[in-house]
C-alpha positions as CSV (number, residue, x, y, z in Angstrom):
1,X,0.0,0.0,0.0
2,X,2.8,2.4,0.7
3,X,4.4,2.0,-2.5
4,X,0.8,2.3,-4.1
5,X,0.3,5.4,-2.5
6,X,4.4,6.8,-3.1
7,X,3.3,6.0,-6.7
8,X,-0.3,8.0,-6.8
9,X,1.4,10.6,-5.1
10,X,4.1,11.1,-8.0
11,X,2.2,10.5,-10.7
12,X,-0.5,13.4,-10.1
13,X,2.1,16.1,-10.8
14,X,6.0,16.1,-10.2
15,X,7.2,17.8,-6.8
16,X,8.5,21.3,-6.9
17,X,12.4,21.9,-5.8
18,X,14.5,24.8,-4.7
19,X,17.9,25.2,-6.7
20,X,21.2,23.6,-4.7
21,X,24.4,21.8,-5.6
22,X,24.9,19.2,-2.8
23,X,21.4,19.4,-1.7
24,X,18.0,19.8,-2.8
25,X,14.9,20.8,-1.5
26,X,11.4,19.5,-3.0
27,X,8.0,20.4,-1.6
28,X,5.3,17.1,-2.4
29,X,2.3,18.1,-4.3
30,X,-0.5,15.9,-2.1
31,X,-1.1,17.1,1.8
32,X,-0.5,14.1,4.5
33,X,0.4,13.6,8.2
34,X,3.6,14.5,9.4
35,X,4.2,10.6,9.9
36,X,3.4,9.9,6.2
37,X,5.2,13.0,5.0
38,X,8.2,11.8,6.9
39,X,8.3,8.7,4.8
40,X,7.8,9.3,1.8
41,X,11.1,11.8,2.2
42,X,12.9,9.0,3.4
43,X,11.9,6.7,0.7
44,X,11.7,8.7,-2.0
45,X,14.4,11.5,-1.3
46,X,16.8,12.0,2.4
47,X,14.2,13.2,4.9
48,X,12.4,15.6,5.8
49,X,14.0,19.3,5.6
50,X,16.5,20.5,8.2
51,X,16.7,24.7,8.2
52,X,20.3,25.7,8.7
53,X,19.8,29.3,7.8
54,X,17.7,32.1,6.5
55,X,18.7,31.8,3.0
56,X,17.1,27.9,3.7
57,X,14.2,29.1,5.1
58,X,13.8,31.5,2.2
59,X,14.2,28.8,-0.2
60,X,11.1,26.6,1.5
61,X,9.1,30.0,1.6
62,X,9.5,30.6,-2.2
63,X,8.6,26.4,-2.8
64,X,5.7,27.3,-0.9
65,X,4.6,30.9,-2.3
66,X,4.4,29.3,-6.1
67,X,2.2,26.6,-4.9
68,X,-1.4,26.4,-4.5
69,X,-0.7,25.5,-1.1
70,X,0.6,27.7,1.7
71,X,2.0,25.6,3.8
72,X,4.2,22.4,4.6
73,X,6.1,20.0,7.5
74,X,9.4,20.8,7.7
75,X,11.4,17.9,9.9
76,X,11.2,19.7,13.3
77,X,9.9,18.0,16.4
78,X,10.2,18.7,20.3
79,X,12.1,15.8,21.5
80,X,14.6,16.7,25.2
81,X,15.7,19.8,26.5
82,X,19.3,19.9,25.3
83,X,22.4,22.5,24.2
84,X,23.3,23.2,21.3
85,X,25.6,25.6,19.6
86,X,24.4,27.9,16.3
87,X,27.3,26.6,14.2
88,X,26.7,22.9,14.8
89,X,29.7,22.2,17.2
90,X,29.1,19.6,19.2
91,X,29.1,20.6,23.3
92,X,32.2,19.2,24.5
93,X,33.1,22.2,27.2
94,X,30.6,24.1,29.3
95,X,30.0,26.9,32.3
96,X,26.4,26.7,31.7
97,X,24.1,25.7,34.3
98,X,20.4,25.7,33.5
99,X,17.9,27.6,35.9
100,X,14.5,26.1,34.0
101,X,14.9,22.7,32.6
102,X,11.2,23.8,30.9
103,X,12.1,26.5,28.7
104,X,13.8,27.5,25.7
105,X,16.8,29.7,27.4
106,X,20.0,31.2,25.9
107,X,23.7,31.6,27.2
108,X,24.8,34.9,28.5
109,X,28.6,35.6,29.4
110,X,29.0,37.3,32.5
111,X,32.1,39.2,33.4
112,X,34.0,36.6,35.1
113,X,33.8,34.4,32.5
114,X,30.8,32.1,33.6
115,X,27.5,31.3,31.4
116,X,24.2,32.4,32.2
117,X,20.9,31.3,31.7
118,X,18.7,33.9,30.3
119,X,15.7,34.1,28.3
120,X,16.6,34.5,24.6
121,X,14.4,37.2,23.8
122,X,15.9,39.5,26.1
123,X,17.9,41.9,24.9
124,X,22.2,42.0,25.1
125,X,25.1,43.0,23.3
126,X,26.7,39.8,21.7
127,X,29.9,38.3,20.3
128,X,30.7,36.9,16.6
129,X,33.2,34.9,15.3
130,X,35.1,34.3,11.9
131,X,38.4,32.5,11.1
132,X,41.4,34.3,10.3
133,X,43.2,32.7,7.7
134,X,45.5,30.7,9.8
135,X,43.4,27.0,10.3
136,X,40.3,25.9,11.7
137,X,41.5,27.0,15.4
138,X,42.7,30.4,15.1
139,X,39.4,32.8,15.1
140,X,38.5,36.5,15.7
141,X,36.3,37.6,18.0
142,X,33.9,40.7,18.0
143,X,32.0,42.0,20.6
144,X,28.7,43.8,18.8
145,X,27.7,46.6,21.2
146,X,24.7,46.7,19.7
147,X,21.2,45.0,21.9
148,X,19.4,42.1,20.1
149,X,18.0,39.1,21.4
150,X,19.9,36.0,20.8
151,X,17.5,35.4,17.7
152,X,18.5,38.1,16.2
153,X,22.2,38.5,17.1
154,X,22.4,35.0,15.9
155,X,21.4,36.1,12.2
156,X,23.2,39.7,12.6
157,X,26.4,37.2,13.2
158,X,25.8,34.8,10.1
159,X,25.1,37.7,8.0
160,X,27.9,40.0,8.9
161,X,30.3,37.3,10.4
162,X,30.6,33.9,10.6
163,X,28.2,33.1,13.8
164,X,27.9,33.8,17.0
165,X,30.6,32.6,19.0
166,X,31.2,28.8,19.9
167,X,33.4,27.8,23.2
168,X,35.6,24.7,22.9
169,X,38.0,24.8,25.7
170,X,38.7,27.2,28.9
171,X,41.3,28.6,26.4
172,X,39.1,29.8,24.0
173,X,36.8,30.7,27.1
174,X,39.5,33.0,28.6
175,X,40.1,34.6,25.0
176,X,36.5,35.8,24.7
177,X,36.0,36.9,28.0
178,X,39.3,39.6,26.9
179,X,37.1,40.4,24.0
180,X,34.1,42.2,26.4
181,X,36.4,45.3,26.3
182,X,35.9,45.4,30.4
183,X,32.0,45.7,30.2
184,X,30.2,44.5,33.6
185,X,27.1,43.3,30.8
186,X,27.3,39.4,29.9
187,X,26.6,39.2,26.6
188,X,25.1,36.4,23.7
189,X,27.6,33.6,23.0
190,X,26.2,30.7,20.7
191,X,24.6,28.5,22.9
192,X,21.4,27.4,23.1
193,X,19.2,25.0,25.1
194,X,15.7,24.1,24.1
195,X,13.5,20.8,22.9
196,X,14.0,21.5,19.4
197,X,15.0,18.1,17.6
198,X,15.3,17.3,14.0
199,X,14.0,14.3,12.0
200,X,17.5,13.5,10.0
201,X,19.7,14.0,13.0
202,X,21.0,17.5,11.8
203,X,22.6,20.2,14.1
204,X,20.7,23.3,13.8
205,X,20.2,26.0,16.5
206,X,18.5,28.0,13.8
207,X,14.6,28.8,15.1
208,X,12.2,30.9,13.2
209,X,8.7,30.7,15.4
210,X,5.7,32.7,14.9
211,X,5.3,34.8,18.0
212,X,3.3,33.6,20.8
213,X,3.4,29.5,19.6
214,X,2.3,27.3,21.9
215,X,5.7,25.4,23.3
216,X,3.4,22.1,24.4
217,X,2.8,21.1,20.2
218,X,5.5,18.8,19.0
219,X,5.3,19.0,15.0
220,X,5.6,22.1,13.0
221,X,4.6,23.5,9.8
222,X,5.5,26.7,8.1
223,X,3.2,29.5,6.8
224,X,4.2,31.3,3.7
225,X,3.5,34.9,4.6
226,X,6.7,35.7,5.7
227,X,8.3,32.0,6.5
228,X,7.8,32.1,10.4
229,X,7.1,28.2,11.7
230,X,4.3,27.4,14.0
231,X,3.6,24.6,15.9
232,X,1.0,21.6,15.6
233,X,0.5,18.3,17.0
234,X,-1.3,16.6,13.7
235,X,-2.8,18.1,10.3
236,X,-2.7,17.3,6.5
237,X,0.1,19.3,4.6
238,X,2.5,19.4,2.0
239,X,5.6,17.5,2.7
240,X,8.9,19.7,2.5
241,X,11.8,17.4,1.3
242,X,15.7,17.4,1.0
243,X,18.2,15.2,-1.2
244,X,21.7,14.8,0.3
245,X,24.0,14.3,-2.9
246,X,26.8,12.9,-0.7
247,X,27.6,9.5,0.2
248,X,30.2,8.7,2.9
249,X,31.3,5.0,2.3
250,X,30.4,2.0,4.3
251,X,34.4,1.0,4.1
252,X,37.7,2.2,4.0
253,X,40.0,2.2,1.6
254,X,43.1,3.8,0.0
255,X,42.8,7.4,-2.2
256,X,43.4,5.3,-5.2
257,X,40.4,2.8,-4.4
258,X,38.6,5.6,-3.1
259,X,38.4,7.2,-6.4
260,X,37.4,4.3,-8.3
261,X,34.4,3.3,-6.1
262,X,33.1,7.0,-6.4
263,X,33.1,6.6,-9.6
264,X,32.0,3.3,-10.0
265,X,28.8,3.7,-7.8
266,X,28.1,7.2,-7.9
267,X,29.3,10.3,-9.6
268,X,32.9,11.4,-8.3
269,X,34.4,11.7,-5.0
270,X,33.8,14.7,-3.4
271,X,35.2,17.9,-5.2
272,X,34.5,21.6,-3.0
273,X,33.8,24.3,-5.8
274,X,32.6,26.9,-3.3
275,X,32.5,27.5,0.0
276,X,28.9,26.6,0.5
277,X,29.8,23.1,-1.2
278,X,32.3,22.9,2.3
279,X,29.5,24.3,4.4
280,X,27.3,21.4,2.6
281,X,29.5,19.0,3.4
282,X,30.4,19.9,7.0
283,X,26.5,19.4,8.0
284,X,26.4,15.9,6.6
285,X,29.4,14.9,8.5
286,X,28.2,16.1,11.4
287,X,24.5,14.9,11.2
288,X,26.3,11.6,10.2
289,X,28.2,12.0,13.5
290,X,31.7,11.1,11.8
291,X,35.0,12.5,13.1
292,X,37.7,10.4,11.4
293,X,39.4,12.1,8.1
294,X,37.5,10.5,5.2
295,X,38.8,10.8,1.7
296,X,37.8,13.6,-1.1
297,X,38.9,14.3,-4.8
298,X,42.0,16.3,-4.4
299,X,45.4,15.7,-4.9
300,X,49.4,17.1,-5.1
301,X,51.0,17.2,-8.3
302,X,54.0,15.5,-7.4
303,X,55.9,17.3,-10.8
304,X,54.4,20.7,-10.4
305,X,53.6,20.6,-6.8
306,X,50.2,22.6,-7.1
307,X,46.8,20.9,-5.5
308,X,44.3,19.8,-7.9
309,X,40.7,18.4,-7.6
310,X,39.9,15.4,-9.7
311,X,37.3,17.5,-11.8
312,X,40.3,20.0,-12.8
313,X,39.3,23.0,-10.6
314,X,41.6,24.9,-9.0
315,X,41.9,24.7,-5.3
316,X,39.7,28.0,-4.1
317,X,41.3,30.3,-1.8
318,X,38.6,30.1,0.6
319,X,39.5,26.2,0.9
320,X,39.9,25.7,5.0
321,X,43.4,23.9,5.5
322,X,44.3,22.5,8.9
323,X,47.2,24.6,10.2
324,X,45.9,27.3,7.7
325,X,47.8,26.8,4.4
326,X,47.8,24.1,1.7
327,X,51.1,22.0,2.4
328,X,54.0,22.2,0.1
329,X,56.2,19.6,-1.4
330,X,58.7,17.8,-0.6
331,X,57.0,17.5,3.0
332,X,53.7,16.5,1.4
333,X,52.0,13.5,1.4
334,X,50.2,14.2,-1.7
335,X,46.5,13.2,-1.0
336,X,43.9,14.9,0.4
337,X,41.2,13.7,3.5
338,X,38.7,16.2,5.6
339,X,39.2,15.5,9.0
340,X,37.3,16.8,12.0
341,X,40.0,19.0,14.1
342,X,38.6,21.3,17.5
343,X,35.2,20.8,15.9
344,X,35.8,22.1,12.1
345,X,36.4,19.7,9.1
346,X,39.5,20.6,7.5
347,X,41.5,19.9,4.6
348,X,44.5,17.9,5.4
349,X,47.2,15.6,3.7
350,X,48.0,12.0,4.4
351,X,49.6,9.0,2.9
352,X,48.1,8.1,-0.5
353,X,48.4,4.4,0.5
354,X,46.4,5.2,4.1
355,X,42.8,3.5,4.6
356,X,39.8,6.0,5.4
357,X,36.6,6.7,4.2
358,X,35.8,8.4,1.0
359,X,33.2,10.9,0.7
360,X,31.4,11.2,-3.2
361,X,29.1,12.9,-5.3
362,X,25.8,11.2,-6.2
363,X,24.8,13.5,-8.6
C-alpha cells in the first residue's frame, strides 16, 4: 500500500524543488500527516527538511509561495531539552548551568567568564566569530555593542560574520572573555538549550517561530507569509523534502580505491567548488556523527607541486586547511582527507596508501 500510494502521489504532478548543488529541496504536491510526510522523504528522497539558515528558510518559503498550497512540515519536532551551539559544534566544554529545565533559554557571558541562563528574547550585546586565515582553530572575536535578542544576534552574526561565538575549551573561554572590552554586561555567546530536535539527526540551532506558539505542540509546519514556523500536533500538509547528494562510504579504503568506487557507484568523490559546497559537506558529517578524516577528490602534483581536484578545478582560496595553508612539497604527502579538528572539518594531507573513508558525489 505504501508504494501504491508513493506512486499516486508522484504520478499526479511532479514535486516542486529549490535550486542547490549538494542538496535539494522539493516540496510534495499531495497534503499528509507529518508521519506519512516523513516517509515518503525518506523513501523517496533523504528526509524531511533541516533549516540551517535564513537563505534555507527563504528557499522553503519561495517552494511554498508558487504553490497552490501555503503551507508544509518541515522535519522539526520537540524531542529533550538539550544545548546546542548555532554553528553545529558539538558541546564538548561548558560553564552553563540551567535555571529552567522547561524552557527555551539562551547563554549569556558574565564578566568573570561564567555562562548564564537567560531568556533568549531579552535583549544583550553579543559576540561573533570568523576565522582568520591561519586554520580551523585560530578565530577573531567581535564584541557587537549593539542590543538584540539571541534570535537576532544569531542572524546579525551569520550575515555580517561567521556566527555567534562557539566555546571549545577554557582557552578559547578566557580569550573571549578579553574580548568584552571590560563591560560588567554578559553578553550572547552561541549557545542554546531548548526541545528543538530534527528528523534527519541535523545540528541546527537555527529557530524561526511565529510569535506567541504554543511550546506544548510537538510537529511544526511553516506558513508562507513571511516563513515564520508554528507549531501543531497533527494536520494534512504538504511534505517539504531534501536530497543529500553525498555519500560517505560504508568501508575504507586507499585514495586510489577511493576514487574508483566514487566513480563506479556514484558520480565522483567529493570535489569543494565553493564554499557553501564545504558548508554542505560539514552538516552531513556532522549529522552523520563522523569524526575520522575520510577521503575527497584532491590531490598534489608531485611534478608541479600545485593541488588539484579530480574535476580540474583549482583549489579555491577560501578552501579551510588544517594549520591554515595548503602543504607544500617535498614534506607533502600528496592526497587529500577532511578530517574533524577542535570541531571544524578541515583539509588535510596524508599517505596516498592510508585507509579512510571516501566521501562522493551522487549526482
Amino acid at each position: 500500500m505504501m508504494f501504491l500510494h508513493v506512486l499516486l502521489l508522484f504520478c499526479a504532478s511532479p514535486p516542486s524543488a529549490a535550486e542547490g548543488r549538494l542538496r535539494q529541496f522539493y516540496r510534495l504536491n499531495n497534503k499528509t500527516n507529518v508521519s506519512v510526510a516523513e516517509s515518503l522523504c525518506r523513501v523517496n528522497y533523504t528526509d524531511l527538511v533541516t533549516v540551517y539558515d535564513q537563505q534555507d528558510n527563504n528557499k522553503l518559503l519561495q517552494l511554498l509561495k508558487n504553490s497552490s498550497s501555503q503551507q508544509g512540515w518541515i522535519g522539526v519536532y520537540r524531542g529533550n531539552y538539550s544545548l546546542k551551539w548555532s554553528n553545529g559544534d558539538e558541546v564538548s566544554y561548558s560553564r552553563y548551568s540551567p535555571s529552567h529545565s522547561d524552557q527555551t533559554r539562551c547563554a549569556a557571558m558574565n564578566a568573570v567568564g561564567d555562562w548564564e541562563s537567560i531568556l533568549c528574547t531579552e535583549t544583550k550585546h553579543f559576540m561573533c566569530y570568523e576565522q582568520d586565515g591561519a586554520g580551523a582553530s585560530s578565530y577573531i572575536y567581535t564584541l557587537i555593542p549593539q542590543n538584540k535578542s539571541w534570535f537576532d544576534a544569531q542572524l546579525y552574526c551569520k550575515e555580517n560574520h561567521t556566527d555567534l561565538v562557539s566555546i571549545r575549551n577554557q582557552e578559547e573561554n578566557t580569550l573571549v572573555l578579553t574580548k568584552q572590552d571590560q563591560s560588567n554586561t554578559p553578553f550572547w555567546i552561541g549557545l542554546l538549550n531548548d526541545s528543538v530536535d530534527w528528523s534527519d539527526g541535523g545540528r541546527s540551532a537555527y529557530r524561526n517561530w511565529f510569535q506567541n506558539t504554543d511550546q506544548s505542540k510537538t510537529y511544526v509546519y511553516m506558513i508562507f507569509t513571511d516563513g515564520r514556523w508554528i507549531k501543531i500536533n497533527d494536520g494534512q500538509f504538504n511534505p517539504l523534502c531534501y536530497k543529500s547528494f553525498i555519500h560517505v562510504s560504508p568501508a575504507e579504503m586507499s585514495w586510489e580505491d577511493a576514487m574508483n568506487y566514487c566513480s563506479a557507484h556514484f558520480s565522483r568523490a567529493l570535489c569543494l567548488e565553493s564554499e557553501n559546497d564545504q558548508t554542505e559537506t560539514q552538516r552531513e558529517l556532522n549529522r552523520n556523527n563522523i569524526s575520522a578524516p575520510v577521503w575527497v577528490g584532491l590531490r598534489q602534483s608531485r611534478l608541479f607541486g600545485f593541488w588539484i581536484w579530480i574535476n580540474g578545478l583549482e583549489v579555491g582560496n577560501w578552501t579551510n586547511w588544517k594549520g591554515g595553508m595548503a602543504p607544500e612539497a617535498a614534506l607533502s604527502q600528496h592526497c587529500a582527507a577532511m578530517e574533524k579538528v577542535n570541531g571544524q572539518y578541515t583539509l588535510t594531507d596524508k599517505d596516498c596508501r592510508s585507509t579512510f573513508r571516501v566521501v562522493c558525489e551522487t549526482q
